[in-house]
N, C-alpha and C positions, 0 to 999 in steps of 0.2 A: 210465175212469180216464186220468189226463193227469199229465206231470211235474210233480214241485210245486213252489209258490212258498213265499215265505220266510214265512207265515202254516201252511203244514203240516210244516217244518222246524223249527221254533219252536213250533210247538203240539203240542196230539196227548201230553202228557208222560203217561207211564206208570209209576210207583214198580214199583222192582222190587230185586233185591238189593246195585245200587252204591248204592241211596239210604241204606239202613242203615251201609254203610262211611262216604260222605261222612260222613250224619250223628254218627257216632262221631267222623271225624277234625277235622272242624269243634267238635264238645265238649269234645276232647281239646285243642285247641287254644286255644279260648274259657279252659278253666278252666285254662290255663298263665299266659294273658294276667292273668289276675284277680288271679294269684300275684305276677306280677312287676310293679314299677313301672315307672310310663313307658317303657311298651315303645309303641317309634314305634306309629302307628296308619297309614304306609305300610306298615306289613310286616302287620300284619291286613288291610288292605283287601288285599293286593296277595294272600295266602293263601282270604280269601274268596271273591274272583273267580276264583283256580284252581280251587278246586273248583266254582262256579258253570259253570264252561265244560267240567270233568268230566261235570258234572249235564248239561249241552245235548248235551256227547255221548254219552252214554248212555242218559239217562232222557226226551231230547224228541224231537219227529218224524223227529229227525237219525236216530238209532239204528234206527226202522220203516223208513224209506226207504234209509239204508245198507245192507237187506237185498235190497234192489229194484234200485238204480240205484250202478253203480261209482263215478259222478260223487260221491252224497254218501257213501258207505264210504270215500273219498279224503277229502273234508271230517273223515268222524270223524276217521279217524287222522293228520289235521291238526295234529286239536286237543289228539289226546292226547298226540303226538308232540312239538309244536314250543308247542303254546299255552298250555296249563294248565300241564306243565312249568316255565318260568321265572317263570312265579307263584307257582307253589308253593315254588318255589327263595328267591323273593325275601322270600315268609313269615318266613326263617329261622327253620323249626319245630327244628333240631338247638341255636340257641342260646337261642330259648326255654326249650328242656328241658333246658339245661343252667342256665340263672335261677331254670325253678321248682321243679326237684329240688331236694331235698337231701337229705344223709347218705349212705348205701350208694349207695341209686340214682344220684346225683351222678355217684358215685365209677367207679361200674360204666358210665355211660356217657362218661365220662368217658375211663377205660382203652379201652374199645372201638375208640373215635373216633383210638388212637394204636394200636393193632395192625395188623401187616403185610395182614393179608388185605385190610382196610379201605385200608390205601395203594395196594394194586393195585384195586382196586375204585374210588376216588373220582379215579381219574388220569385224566385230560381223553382218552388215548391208548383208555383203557376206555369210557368213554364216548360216543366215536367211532365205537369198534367196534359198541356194541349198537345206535346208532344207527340204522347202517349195517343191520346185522343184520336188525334188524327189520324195518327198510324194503323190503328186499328180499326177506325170505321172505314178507310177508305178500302179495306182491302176486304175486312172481316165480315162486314154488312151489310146488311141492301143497297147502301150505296153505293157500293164498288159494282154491282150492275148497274143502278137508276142512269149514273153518271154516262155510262155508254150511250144514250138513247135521248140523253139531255142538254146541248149544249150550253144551256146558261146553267144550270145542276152543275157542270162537269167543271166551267168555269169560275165557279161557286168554290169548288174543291180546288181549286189552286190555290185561289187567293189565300182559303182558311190554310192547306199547306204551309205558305211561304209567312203568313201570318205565324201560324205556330210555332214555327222555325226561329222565326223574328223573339216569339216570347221564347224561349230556350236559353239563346244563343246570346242576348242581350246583356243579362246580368251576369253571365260567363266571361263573356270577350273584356268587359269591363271599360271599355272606350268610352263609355260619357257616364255621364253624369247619371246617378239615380238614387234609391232610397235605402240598396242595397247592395252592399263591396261585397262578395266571399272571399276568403283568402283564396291563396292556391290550394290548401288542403278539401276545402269546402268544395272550391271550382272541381277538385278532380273525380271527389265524390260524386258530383251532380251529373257529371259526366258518364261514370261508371253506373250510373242509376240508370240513362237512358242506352244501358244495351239490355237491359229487361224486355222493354217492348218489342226493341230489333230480333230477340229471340226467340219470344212466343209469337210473332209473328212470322219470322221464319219456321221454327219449328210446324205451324198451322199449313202454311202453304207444302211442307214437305211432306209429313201427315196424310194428304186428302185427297180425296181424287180431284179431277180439275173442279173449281169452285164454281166458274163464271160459264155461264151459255155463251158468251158474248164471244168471250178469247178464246172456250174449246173450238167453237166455230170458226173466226178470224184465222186461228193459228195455221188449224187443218188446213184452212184456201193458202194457205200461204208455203204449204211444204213443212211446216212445224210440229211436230206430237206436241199435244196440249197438256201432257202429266208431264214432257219433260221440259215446257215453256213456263209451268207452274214450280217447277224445281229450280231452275234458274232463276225464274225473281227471287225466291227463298234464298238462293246463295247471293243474288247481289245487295239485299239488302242485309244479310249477317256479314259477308265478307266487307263488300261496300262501305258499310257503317261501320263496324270494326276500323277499318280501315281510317277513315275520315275522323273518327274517338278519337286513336291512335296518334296522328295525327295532332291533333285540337289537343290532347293532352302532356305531348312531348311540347308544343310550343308552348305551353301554359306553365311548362316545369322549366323551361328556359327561361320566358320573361320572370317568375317568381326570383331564379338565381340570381337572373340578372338585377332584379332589383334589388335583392338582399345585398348584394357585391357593392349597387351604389351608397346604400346606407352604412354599409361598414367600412367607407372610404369615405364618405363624408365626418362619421364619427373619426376615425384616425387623422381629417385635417383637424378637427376640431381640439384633439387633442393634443395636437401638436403646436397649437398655438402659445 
């Protein structure tokens, strides 16, 4: 056996219990769309593809070989972290469901979405933190071996993952509805805050001799040197995130222009009248 290329990364897919969840939250989704009119079809394609890149990371050869190689366990939680995240953000699945409710349920999420617990929960500050959190326990701490030997543990660390993800990326993308707008200057800060963690944690993996029993082990049956399998995750997630920031911040300085462009064209008919 040999490290693998992007035909066993990409292949190899296995249904297993996120496929049941996707497929429920994609159904859930679909029959909201049906409900509401002309609801853009960027925010459905841009929701489908989140959960497609859930699906790669969980259900395709990603997920067998993130069991193997630290290099692609780094890739997953990539993807769960920074890439599926702001697609799912951009869906705006909370004002969907607020188009294709009605009556109580409306009502009832409606109230929610203005309750204190949810203000501390949806603040860019919260977000940060779980960010952070996560990034660093899953690599830095006992956990980043337990999980190896735990499938419900290991399963446990996805969820919180694409969870943290979820709080990051929410009040950034800015698609629905909440208790807190940042402008672009704010948004780009918050963004610029989470390559702190992608650093000291790259830096830590670069640093160290291999951390995990699990993957120096895995690596070696597989034909891999395990200090230069632990080098590799450190560059995909400093390049990787970089990258994805990068990314996430040029289209956050586009939509800000773009909307400044429509406000100063609005003011110009206005004053032209």
């Amino acid at each position: 056996m040999s490290a693998p290329g992007a035909a066993d990364l990409l292949g190899a897919w296995t249904p297993g219990a996120p496929l049941a969840t996707l497929a429920a939250a994609g159904l859930a989704y679909g029959l909201g769309v049906r409900r509401v009119r002309r609801w853009p079809a960027r925010r459905t394609a841009a929701f489908a593809v989140g959960l497609g890149v859930v699906a790669i990371a969980l259900l395709s050869g990603v997920d067998a070989w993130a069991e193997r190689l630290q290099s692609v366990h780094m890739v997953q939680h990539a993807l769960l972290l920074l890439a599926a995240p702001p697609l799912l953000a951009a869906g705006a699945p909370i004002s969907l469901g607020l188009r294709a409710l009605h009556g109580p349920a409306r009502q009832r999420l409606a109230r929610a979405l203005r309750t204190p617990a949810v203000a501390v929960v949806a603040h860019p500050l919260t977000g940060l933190l779980a960010l952070s959190a996560a990034m660093l326990a899953a690599h830095l701490t006992p956990l980043a071996e337990a999980v190896t030997t735990d499938p419900l543990l290991h399963a446990a660390e996805h969820i919180g993952l694409l969870t943290a993800g979820l709080l990051f990326w929410l009040p950034l993308v800015g698609a629905d509805p909440g208790p807190w707008r940042p402008g672009a200057l704010m948004r780009a800060g918050w963004l610029l805050a989470a390559m702190a963690p992608m650093g000291a944690l790259s830096a830590a993996l670069l640093t160290a001799a291999p951390r995990s029993p699990h993957y120096a082990a895995s690596a070696a049956a597989v034909g891999v040197d395990p200090a230069a399998d632990e080098r590799a995750a450190a560059a995909i997630m400093w390049i990787g995130g970089s990258v994805l920031v990068t990314v996430a911040l040029l289209i956050l300085t586009g939509q800000a222009l773009w909307e400044e462009e429509r406000r100063m064209r609005r003011r110009e008919a206005v004053g032209a009248r």
